[in-house]
Chimera marker file (.cmm) of the C-alpha trace (Angstrom):
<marker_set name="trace">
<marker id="1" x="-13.871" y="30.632" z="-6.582" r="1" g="1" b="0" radius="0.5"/>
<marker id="2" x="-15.714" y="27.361" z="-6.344" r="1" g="1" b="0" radius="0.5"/>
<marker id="3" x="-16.263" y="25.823" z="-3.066" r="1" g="1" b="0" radius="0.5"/>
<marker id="4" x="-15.694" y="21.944" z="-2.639" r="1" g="1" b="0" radius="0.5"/>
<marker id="5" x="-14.361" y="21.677" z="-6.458" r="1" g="1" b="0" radius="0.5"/>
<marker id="6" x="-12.997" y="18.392" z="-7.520" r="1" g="1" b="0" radius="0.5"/>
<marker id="7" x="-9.032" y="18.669" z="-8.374" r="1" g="1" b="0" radius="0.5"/>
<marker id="8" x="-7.747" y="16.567" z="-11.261" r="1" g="1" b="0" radius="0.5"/>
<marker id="9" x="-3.677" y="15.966" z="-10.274" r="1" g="1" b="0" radius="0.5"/>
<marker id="10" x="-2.022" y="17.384" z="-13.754" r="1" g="1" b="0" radius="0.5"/>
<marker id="11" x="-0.039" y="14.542" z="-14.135" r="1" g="1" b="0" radius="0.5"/>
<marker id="12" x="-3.042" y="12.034" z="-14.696" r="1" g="1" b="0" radius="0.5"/>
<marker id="13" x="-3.568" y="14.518" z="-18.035" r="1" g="1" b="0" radius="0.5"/>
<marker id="14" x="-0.206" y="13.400" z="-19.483" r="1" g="1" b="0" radius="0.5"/>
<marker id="15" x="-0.376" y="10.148" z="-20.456" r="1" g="1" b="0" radius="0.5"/>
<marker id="16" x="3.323" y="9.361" z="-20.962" r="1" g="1" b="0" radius="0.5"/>
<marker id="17" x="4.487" y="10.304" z="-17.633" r="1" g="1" b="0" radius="0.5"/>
<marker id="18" x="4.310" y="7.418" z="-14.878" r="1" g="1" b="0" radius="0.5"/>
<marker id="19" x="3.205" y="7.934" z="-11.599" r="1" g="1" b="0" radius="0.5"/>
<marker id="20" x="4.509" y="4.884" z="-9.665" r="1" g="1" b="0" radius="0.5"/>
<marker id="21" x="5.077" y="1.332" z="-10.211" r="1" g="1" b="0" radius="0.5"/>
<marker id="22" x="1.860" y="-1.501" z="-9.751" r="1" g="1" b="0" radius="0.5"/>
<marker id="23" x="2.539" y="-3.813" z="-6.531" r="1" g="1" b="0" radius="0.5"/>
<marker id="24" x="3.448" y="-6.552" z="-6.344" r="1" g="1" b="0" radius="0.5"/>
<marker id="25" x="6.764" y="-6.037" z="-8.867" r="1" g="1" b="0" radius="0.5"/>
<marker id="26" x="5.269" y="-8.240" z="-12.183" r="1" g="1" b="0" radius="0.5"/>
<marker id="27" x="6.644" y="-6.336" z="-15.099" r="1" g="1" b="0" radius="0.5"/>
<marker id="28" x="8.119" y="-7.754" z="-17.940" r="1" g="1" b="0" radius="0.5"/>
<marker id="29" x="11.088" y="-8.435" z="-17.070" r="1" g="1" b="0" radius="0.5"/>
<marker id="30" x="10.325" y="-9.880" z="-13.814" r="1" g="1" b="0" radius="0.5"/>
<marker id="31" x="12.972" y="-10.541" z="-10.898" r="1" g="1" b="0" radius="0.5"/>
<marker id="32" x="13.666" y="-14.331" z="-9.489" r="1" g="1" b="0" radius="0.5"/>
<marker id="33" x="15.153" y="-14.875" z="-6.361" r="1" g="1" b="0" radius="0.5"/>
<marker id="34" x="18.252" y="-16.899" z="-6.254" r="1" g="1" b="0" radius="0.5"/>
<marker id="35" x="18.007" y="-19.264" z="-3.420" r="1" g="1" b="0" radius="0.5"/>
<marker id="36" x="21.944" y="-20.348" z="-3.658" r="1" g="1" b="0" radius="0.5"/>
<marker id="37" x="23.153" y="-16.566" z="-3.071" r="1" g="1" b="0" radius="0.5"/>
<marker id="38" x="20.159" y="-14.925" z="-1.440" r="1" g="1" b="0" radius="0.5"/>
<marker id="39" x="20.245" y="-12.350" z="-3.949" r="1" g="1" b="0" radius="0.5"/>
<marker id="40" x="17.507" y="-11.185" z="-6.798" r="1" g="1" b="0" radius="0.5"/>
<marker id="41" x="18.258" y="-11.376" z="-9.863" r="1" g="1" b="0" radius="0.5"/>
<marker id="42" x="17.021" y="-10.333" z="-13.647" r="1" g="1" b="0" radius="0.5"/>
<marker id="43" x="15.916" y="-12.729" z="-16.015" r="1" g="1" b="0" radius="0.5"/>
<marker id="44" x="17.429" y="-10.637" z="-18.845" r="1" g="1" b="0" radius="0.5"/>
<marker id="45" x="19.388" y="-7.478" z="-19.266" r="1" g="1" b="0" radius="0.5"/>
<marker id="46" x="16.906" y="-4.654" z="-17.415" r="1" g="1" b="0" radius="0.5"/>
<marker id="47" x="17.033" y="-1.690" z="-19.780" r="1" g="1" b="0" radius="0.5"/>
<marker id="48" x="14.616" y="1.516" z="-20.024" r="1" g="1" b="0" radius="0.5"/>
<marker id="49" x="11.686" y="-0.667" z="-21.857" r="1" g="1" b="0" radius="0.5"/>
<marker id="50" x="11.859" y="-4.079" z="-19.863" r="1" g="1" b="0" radius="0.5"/>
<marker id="51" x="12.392" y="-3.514" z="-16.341" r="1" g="1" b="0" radius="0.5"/>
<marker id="52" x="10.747" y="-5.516" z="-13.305" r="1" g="1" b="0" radius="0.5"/>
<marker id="53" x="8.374" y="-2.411" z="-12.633" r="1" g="1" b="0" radius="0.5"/>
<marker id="54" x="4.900" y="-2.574" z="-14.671" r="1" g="1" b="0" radius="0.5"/>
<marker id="55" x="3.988" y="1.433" z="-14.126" r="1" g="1" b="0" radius="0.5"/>
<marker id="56" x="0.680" y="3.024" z="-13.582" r="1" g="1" b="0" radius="0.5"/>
<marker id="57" x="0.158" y="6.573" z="-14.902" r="1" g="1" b="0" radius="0.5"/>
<marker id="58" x="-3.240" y="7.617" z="-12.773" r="1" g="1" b="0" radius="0.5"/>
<marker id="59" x="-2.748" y="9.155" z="-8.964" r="1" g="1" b="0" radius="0.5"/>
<marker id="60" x="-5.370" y="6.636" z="-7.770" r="1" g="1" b="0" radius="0.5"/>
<marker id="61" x="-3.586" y="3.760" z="-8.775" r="1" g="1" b="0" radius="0.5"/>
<marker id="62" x="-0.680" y="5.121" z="-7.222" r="1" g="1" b="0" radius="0.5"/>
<marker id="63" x="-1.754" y="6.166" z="-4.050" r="1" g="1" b="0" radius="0.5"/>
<marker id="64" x="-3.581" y="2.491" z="-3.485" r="1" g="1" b="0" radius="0.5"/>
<marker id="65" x="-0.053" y="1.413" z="-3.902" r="1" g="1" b="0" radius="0.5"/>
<marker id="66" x="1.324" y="3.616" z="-1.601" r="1" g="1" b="0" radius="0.5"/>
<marker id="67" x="-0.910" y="2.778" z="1.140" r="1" g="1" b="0" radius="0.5"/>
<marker id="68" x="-0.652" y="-0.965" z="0.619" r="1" g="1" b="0" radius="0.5"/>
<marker id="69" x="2.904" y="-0.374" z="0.423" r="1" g="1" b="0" radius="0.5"/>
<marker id="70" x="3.048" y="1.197" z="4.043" r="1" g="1" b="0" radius="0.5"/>
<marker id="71" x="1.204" y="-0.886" z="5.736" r="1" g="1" b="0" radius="0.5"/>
<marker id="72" x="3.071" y="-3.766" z="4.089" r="1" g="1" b="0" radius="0.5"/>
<marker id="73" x="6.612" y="-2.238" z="5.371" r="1" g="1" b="0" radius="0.5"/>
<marker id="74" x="7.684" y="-2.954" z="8.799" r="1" g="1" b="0" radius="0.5"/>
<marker id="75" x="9.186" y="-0.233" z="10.362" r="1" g="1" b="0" radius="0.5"/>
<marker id="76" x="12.659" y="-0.355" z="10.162" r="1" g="1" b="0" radius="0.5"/>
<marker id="77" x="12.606" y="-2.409" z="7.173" r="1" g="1" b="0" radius="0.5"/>
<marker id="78" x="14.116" y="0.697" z="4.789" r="1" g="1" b="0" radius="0.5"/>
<marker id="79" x="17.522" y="1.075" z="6.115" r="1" g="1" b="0" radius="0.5"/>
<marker id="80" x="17.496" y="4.958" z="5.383" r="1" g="1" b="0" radius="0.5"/>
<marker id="81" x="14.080" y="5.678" z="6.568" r="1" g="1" b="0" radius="0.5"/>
<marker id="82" x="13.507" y="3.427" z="9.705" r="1" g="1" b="0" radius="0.5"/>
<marker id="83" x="10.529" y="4.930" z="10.684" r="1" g="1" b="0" radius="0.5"/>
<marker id="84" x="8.683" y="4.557" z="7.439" r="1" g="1" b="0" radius="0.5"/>
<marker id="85" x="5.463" y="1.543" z="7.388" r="1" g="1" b="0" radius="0.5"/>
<marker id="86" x="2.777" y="0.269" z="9.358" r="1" g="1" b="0" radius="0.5"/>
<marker id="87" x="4.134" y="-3.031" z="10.702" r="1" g="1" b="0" radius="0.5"/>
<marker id="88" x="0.916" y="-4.659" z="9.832" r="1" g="1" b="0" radius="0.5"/>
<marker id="89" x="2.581" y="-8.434" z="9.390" r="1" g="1" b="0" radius="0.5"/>
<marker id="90" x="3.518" y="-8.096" z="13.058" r="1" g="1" b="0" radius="0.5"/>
<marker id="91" x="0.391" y="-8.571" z="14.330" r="1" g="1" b="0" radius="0.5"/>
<marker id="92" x="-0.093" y="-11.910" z="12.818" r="1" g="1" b="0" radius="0.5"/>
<marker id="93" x="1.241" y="-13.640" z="15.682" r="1" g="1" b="0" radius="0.5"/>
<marker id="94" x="-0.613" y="-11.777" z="17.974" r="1" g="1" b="0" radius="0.5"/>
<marker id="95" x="-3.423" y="-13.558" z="19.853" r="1" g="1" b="0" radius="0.5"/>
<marker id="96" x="-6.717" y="-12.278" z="18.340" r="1" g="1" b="0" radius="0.5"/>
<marker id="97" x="-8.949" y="-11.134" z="20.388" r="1" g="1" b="0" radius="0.5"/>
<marker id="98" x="-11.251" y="-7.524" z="20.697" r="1" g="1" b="0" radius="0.5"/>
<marker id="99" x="-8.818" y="-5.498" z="22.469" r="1" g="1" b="0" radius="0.5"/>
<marker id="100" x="-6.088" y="-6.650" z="19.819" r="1" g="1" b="0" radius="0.5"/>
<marker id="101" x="-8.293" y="-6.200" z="16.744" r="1" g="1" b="0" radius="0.5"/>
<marker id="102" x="-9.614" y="-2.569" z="18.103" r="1" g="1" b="0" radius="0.5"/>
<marker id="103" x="-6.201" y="-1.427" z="19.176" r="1" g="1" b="0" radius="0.5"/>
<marker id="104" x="-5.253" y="-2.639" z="15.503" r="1" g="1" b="0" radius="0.5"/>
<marker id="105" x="-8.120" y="-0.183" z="14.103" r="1" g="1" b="0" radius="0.5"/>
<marker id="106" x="-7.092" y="2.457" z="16.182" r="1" g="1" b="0" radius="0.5"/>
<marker id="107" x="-3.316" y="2.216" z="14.846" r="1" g="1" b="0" radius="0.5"/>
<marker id="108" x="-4.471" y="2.198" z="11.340" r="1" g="1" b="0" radius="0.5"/>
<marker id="109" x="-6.188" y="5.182" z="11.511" r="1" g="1" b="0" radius="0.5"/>
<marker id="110" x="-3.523" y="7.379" z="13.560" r="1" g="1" b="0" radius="0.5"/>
<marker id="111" x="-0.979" y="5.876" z="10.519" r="1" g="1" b="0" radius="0.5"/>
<marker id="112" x="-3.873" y="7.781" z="7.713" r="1" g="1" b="0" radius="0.5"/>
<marker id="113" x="-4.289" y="10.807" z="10.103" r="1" g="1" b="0" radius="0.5"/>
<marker id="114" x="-0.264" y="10.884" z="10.014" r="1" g="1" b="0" radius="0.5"/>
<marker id="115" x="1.422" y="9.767" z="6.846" r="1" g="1" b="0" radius="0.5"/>
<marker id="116" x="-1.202" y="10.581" z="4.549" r="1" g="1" b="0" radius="0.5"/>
<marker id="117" x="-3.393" y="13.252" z="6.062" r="1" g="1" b="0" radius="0.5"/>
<marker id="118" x="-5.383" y="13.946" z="2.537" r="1" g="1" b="0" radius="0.5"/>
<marker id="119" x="-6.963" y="10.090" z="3.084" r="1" g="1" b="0" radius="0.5"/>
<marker id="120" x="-10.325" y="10.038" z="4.336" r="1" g="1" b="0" radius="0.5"/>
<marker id="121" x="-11.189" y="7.325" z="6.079" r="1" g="1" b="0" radius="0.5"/>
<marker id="122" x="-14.895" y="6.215" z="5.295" r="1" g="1" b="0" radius="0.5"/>
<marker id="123" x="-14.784" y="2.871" z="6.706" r="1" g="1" b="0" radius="0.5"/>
<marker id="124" x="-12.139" y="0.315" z="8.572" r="1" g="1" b="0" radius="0.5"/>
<marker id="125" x="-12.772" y="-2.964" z="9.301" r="1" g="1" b="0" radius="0.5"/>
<marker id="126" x="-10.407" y="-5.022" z="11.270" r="1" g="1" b="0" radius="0.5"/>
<marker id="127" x="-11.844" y="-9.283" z="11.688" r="1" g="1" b="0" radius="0.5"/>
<marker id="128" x="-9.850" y="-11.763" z="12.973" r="1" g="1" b="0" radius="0.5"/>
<marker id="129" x="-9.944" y="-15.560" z="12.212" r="1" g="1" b="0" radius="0.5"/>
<marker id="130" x="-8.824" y="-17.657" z="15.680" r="1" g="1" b="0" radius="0.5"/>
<marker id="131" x="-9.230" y="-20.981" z="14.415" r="1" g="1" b="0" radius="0.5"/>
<marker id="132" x="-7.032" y="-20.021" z="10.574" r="1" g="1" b="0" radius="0.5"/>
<marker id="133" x="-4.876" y="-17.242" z="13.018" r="1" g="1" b="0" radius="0.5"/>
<marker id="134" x="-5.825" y="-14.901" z="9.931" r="1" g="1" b="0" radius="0.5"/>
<marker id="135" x="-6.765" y="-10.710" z="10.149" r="1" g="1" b="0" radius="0.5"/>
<marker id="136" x="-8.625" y="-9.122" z="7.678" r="1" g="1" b="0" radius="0.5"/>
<marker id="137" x="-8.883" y="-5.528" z="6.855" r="1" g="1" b="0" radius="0.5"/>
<marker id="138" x="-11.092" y="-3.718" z="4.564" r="1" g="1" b="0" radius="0.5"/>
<marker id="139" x="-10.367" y="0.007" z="4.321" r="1" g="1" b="0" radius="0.5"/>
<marker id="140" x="-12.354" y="2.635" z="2.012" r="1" g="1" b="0" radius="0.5"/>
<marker id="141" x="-11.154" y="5.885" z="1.923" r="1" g="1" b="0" radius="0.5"/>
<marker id="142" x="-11.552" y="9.211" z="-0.212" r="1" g="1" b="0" radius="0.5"/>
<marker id="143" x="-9.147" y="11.742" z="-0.816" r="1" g="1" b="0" radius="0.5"/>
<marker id="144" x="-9.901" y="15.301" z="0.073" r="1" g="1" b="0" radius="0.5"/>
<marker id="145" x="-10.807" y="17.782" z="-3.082" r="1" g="1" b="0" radius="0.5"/>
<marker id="146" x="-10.537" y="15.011" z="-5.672" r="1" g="1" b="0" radius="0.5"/>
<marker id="147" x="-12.869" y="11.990" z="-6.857" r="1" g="1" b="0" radius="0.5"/>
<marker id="148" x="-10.693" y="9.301" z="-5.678" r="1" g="1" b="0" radius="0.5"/>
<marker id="149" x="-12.433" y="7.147" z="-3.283" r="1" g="1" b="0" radius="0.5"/>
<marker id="150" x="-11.367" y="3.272" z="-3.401" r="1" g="1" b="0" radius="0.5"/>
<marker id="151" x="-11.044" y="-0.387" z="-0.889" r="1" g="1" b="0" radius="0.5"/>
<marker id="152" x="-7.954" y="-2.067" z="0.295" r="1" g="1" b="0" radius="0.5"/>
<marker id="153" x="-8.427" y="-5.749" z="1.343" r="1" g="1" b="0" radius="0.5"/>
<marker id="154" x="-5.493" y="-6.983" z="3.170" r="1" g="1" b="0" radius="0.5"/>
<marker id="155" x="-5.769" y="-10.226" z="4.267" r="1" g="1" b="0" radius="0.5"/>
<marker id="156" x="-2.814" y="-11.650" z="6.431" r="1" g="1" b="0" radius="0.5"/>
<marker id="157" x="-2.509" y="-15.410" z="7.209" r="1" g="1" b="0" radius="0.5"/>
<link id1="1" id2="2" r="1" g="1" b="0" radius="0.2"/>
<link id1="2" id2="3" r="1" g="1" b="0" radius="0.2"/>
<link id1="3" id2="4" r="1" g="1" b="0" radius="0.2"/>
<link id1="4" id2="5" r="1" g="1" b="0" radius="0.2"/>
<link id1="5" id2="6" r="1" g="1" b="0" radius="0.2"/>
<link id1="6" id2="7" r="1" g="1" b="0" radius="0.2"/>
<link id1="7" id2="8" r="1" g="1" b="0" radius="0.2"/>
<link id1="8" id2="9" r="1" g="1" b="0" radius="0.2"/>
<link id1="9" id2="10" r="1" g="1" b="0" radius="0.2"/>
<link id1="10" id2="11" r="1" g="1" b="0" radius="0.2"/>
<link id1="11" id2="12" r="1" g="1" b="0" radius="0.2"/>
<link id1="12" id2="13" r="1" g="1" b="0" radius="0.2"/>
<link id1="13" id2="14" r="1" g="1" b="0" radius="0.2"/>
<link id1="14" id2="15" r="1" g="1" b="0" radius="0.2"/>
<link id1="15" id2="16" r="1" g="1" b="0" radius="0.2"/>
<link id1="16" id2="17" r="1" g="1" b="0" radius="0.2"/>
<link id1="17" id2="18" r="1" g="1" b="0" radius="0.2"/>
<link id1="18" id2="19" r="1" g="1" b="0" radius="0.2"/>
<link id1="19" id2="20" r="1" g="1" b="0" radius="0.2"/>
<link id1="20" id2="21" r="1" g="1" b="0" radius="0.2"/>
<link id1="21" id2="22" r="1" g="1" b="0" radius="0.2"/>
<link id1="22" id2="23" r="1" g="1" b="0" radius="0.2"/>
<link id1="23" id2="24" r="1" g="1" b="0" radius="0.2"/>
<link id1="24" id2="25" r="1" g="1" b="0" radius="0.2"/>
<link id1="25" id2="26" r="1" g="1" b="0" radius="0.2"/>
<link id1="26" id2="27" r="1" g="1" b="0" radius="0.2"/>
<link id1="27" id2="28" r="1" g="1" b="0" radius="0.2"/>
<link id1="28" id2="29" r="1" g="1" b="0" radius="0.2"/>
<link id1="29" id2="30" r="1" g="1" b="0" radius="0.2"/>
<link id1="30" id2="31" r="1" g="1" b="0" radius="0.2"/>
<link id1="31" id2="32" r="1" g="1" b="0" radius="0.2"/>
<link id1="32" id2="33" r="1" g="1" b="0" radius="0.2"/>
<link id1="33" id2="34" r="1" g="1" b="0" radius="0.2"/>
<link id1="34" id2="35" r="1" g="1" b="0" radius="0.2"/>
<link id1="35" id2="36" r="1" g="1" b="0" radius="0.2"/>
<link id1="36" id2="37" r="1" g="1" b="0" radius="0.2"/>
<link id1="37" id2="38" r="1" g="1" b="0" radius="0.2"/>
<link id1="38" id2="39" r="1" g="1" b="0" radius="0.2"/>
<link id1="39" id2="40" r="1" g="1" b="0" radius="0.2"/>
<link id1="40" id2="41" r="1" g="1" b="0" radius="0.2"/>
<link id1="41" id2="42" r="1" g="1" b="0" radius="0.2"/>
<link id1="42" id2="43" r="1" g="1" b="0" radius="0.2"/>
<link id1="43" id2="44" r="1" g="1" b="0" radius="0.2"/>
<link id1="44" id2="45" r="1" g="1" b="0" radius="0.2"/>
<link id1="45" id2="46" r="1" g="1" b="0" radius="0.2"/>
<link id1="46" id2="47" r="1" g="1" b="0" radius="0.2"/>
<link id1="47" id2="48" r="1" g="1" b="0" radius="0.2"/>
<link id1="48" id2="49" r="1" g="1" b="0" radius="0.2"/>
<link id1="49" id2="50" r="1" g="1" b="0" radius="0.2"/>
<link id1="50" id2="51" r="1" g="1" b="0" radius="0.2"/>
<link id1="51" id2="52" r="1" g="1" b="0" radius="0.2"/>
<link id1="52" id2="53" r="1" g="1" b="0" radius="0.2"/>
<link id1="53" id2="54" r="1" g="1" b="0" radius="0.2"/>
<link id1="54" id2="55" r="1" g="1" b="0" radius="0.2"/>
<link id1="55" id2="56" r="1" g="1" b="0" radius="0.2"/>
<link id1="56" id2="57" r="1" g="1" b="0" radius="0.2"/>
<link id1="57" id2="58" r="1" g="1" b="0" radius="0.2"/>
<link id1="58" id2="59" r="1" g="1" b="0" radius="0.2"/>
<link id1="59" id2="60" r="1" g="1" b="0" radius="0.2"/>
<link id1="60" id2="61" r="1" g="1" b="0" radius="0.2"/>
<link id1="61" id2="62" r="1" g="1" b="0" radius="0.2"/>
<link id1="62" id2="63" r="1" g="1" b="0" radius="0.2"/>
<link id1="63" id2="64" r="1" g="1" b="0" radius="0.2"/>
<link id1="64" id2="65" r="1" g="1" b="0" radius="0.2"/>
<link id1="65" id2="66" r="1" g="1" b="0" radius="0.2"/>
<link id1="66" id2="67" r="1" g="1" b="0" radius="0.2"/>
<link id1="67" id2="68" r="1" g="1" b="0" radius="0.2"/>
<link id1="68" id2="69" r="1" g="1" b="0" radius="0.2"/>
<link id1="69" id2="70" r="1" g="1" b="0" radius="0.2"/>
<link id1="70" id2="71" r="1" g="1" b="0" radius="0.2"/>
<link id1="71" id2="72" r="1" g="1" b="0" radius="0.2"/>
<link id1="72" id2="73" r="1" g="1" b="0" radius="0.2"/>
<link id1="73" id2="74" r="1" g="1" b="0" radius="0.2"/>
<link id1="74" id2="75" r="1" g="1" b="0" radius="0.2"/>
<link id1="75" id2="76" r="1" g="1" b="0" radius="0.2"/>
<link id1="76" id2="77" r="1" g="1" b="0" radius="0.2"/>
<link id1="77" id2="78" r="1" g="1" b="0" radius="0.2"/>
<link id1="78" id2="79" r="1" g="1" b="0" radius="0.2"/>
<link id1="79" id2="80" r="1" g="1" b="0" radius="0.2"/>
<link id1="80" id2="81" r="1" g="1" b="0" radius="0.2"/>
<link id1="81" id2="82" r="1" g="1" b="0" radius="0.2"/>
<link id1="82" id2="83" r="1" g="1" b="0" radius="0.2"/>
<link id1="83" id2="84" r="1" g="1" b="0" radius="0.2"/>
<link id1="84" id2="85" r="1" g="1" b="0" radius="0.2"/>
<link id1="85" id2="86" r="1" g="1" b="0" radius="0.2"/>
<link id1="86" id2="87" r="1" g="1" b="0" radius="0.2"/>
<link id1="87" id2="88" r="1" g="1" b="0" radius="0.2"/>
<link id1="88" id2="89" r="1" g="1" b="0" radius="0.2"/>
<link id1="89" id2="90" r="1" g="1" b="0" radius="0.2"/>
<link id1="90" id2="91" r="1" g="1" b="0" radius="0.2"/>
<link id1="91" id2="92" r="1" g="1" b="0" radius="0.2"/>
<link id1="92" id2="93" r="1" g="1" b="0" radius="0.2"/>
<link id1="93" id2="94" r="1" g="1" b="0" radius="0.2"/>
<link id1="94" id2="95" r="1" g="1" b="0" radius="0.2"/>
<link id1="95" id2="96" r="1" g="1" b="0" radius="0.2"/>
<link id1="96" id2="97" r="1" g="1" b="0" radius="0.2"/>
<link id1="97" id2="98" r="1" g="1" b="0" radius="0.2"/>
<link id1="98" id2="99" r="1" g="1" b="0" radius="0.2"/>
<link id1="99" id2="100" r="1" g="1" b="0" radius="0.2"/>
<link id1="100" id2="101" r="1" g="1" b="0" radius="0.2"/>
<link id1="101" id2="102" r="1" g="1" b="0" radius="0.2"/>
<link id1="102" id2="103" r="1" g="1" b="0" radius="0.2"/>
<link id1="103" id2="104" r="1" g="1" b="0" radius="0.2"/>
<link id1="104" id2="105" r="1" g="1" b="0" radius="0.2"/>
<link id1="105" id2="106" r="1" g="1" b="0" radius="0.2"/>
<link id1="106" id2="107" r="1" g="1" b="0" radius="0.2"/>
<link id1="107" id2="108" r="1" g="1" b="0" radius="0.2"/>
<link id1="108" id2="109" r="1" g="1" b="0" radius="0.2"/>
<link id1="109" id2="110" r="1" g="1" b="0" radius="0.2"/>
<link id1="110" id2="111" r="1" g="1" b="0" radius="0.2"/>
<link id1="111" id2="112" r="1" g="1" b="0" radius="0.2"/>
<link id1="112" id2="113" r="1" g="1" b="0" radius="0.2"/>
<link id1="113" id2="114" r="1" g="1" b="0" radius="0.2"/>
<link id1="114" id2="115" r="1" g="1" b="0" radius="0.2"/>
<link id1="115" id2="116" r="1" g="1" b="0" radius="0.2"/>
<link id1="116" id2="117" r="1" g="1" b="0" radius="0.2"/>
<link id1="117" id2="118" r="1" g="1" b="0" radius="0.2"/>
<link id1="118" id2="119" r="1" g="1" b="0" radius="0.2"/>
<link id1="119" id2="120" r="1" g="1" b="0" radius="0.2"/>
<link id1="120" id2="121" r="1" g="1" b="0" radius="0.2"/>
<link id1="121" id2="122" r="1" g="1" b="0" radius="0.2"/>
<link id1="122" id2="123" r="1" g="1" b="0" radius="0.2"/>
<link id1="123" id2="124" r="1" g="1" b="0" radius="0.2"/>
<link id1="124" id2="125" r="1" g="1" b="0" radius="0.2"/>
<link id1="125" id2="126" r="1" g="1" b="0" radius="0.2"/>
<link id1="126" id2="127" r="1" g="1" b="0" radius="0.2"/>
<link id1="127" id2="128" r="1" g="1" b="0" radius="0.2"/>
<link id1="128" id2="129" r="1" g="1" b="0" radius="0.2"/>
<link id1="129" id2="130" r="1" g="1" b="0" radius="0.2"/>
<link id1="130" id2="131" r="1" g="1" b="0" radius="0.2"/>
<link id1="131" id2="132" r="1" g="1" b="0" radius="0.2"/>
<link id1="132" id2="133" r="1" g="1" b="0" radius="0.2"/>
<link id1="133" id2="134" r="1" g="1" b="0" radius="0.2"/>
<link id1="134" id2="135" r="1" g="1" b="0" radius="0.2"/>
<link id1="135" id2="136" r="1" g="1" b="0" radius="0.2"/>
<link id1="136" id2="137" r="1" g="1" b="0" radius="0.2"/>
<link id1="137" id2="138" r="1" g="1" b="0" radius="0.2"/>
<link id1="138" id2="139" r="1" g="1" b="0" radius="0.2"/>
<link id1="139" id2="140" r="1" g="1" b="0" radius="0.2"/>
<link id1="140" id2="141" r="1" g="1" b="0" radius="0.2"/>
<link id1="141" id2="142" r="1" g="1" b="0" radius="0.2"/>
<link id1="142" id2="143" r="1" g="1" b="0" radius="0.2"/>
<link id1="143" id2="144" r="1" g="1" b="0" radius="0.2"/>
<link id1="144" id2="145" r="1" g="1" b="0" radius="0.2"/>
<link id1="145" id2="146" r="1" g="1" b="0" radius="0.2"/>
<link id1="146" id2="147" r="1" g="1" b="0" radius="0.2"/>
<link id1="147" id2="148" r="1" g="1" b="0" radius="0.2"/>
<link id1="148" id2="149" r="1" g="1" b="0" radius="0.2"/>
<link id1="149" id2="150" r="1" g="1" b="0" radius="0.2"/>
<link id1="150" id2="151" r="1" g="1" b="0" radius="0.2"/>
<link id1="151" id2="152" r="1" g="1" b="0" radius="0.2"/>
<link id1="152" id2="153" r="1" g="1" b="0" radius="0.2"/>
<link id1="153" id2="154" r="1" g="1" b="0" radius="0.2"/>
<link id1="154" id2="155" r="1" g="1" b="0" radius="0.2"/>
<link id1="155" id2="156" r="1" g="1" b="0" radius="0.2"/>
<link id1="156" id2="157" r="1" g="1" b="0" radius="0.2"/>
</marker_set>
């Protein structure tokens, strides 16, 4: 038995298979929002070759997505799982200052400890902008027992 051995998830070996779906949704067949009834709608006929989803088949890819995806989501946002995201865009009309931008850190890394507790967090940094009212986060992380390491820039004006 190895110690420390890199894993390879079995599903990046199949090639054909996807993994998730690329953020934000620019596939093919994209989706336009129609202002007069509030609803989305497809430009054409979706089907199981053009659909509004462009798909990525590797587990880094997907996991980036994830995590961007959670701390996109406000809680309470997915009607049947209303505990589910990071609430991130909340804090945009916060006042920034230290306290705010720390206690922001320390959020972001009890979310990684809890939702995905394979992420390693190598480095967070939370700046704020008074004068544009902007917050910037850059987050590196590694998974445990595989060679995916990777930075998330999320930039909220």
């Amino acid at each position: 038995m190895a110690f420390g051995a890199q894993q390879i998830s079995p599903i990046d070996l199949n090639k054909s298979a996807a993994v998730g779906v690329n953020l934000p949704f620019t596939g093919p067949n994209s989706v336009s929002n129609n202002a007069a009834t509030g609803s989305a709608v497809f430009t054409t006929a979706p089907s199981n070759q053009n659909t509004p989803f462009d798909p990525n088949f590797i587990t880094s890819e997907a996991l980036k997505n994830n995590l961007i995806n959670y701390f996109l989501t406000n809680p309470g946002e997915r009607p049947l799982n209303p505990t589910f995201g990071g609430g991130l865009r909340n804090y945009i009309f916060e006042q920034i200052t230290t306290g705010n931008l720390k206690f922001l850190q320390s959020k972001i890394q009890k979310d990684l400890d809890l939702i995905f507790p394979r992420v390693n967090l190598q480095n967070l940094k939370v700046t704020g902008q008074e004068d544009s009212n902007s917050i910037n986060i850059s987050l590196t992380y590694k998974v445990t027992n595989t060679n995916i390491n990777d930075t998330i820039n999320l930039n909220f004006t």
